[in-house]
N, C-alpha and C positions, 0 to 999 in steps of 0.2 A: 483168297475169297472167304469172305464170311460166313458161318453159318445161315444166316441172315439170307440168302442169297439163295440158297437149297431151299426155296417153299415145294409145298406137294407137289402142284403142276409142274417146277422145273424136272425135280424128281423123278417124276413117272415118265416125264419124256426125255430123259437122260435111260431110265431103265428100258424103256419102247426100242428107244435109238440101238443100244447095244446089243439086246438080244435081236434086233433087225439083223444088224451085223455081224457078232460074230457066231448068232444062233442058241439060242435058249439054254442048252446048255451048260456053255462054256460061263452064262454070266448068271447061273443060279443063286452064287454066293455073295455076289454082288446087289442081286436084287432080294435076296434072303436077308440080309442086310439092312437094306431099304426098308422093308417091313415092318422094323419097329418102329419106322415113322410113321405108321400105318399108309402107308403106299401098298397097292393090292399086287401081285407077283403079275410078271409078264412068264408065261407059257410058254408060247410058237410067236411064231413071225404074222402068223393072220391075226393073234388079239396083239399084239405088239404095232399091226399095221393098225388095226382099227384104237387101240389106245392114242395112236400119234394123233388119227383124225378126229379123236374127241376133243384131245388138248387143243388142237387146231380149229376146232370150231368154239369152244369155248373163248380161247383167243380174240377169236373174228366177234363171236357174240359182244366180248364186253370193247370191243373198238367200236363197233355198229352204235352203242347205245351212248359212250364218248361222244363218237362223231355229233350223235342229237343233241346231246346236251349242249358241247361246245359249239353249236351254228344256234340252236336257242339261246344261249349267252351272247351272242356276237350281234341277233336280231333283236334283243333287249337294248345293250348295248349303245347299235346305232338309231333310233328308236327315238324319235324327237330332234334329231342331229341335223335336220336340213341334209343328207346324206353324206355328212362326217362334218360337213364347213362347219359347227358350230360344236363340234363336239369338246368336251373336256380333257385334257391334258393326260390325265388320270385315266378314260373312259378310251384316250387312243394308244395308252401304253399296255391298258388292259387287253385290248382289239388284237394288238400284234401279237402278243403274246397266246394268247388264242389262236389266231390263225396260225404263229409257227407250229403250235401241236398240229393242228388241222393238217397244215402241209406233210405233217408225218403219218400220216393214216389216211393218204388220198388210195382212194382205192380203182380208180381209173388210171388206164395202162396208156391208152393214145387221147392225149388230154386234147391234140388238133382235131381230132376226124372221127370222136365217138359220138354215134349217137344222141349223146344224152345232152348232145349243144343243142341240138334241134328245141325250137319254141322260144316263149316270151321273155325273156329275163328281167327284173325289176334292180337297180340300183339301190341297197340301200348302204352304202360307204365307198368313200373314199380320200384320201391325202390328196387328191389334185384339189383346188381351189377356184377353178378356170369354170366353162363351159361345160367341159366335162363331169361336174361335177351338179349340171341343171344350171348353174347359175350363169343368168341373163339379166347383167344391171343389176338393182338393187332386189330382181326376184330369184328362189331357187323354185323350181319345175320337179315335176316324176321325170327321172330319167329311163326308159326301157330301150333293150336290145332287142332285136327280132333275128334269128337265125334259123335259115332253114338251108341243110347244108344238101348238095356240096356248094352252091356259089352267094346262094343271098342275105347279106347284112344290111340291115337299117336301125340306125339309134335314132328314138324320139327322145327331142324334149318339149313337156307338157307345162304350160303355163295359162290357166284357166281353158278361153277359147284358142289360144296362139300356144300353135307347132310347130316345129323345126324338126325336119327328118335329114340327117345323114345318109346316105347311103355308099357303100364299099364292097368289095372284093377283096381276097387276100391268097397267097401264096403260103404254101405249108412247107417249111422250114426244118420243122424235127416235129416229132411225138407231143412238145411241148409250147412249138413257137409257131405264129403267123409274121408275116409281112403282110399287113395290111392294107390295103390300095383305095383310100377316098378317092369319092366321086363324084358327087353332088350334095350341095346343101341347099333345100328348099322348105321356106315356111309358108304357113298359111295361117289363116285368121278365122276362124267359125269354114273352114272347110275350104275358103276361097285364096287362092294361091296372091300371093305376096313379091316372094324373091326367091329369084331361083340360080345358084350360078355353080360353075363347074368348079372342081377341084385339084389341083395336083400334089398332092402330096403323101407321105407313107409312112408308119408306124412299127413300130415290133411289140407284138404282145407275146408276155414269157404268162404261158399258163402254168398253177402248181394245184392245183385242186379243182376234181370235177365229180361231182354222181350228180342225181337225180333233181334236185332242185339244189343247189348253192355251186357257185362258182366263183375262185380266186383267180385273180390277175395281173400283170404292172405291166405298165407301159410308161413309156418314155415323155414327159410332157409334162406344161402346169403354168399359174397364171406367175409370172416373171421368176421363173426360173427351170432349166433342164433339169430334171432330176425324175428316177422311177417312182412311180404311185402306184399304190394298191388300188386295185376296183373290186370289190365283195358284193357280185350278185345274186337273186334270191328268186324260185318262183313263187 
């Protein structure tokens, strides 16, 4: 390991950790040591515990302000994109690369069944090309999800006065998956019903990222060809 590699904060909670364990003590000379790196001395096991949870929020602090940045970045981004169909080459390699960090700093444990799915979601990206994606013919639409758990989904797509609502039920899988269960697709025109017809068919959606307003997705699907797509919702 490098010197390089020893900054303060790893420091103090490498000196926290030991004297947790083997007790103040035994690693006095160790953390006496430490000191001339101006590292402040661990005592007891009680500022030893509360040293760990400063680092630890410290930690948390500069992820929290990441996490904003890069979902700021990603809402620039896609941002003009017709939601991603028109996006730049460039501006979708940057996208993923974004979102890999993101998925590294998800801070939601039960990505299926936490609260924070509940409400409106807005579409603003995705790799699918299809429908999915708003586009209807030569138009793209706002795409929104409506969830309010435990059973009710509906995706609109918005294209001036003409809607098309989805609606679905799904199966929970793991912590991170649905099996999704359409069920009807019905549009209307300035409020007046159009078409309405039933659906059989089912999806997998693998979720990796949830808080409070952004959500990451892929599912399985897309306009002439099988392959997984990202969905990057926002509220």
């Amino acid at each position: 390991l490098t010197t390089r590699f020893f900054n303060p904060i790893m420091i103090r909670l490498i000196a926290a950790t030991l004297a947790l364990a083997l007790g103040a003590s035994t690693t006095s000379a160790f953390t006496s040591s430490l000191i001339r790196r101006n590292v402040p001395p661990v005592s007891s096991s009680s500022s030893s515990l509360s040293m760990i949870g400063q680092l630890f929020d410290l930690a948390s602090g500069k992820n929290a302000a990441r996490i904003t940045d890069i979902k700021d970045e990603i809402r620039s981004l896609s941002r003009g994109t017709d939601n991603g169909l028109s996006a730049s080459d460039g501006a979708r390699d940057k996208i993923a690369e974004l979102v890999e960090e993101l998925e590294g700093m998800n801070p939601t444990t039960k990505l299926s069944s936490d609260d924070k799915l509940n409400g409106s979601w807005e579409l603003i990206y995705t790799t699918n090309e299809g429908s999915s994606a708003g586009k209807l013919g030569p138009f793209v639409g706002v795409v929104e999800q409506r969830i309010r758990l435990p059973e009710e989904y509906v995706n609109f797509v918005r294209i001036g006065p003409l809607e098309g609502a989805l609606t679905a039920t799904w199966d929970t899988l793991s912590n991170r998956e649905w099996q999704v269960n359409f069920q009807t697709l019905k549009f209307t025109l300035l409020g007046i019903p159009l078409l309405q017809t039933k659906l059989e068919a089912q999806g997998t959606w693998r979720k990796t990222f949830l808080d409070e307003d952004f959500r990451i997705l892929y599912a399985v699907g897309g306009k002439n060809t099988e392959k997984e797509n990202i969905y990057i919702l926002a509220k």
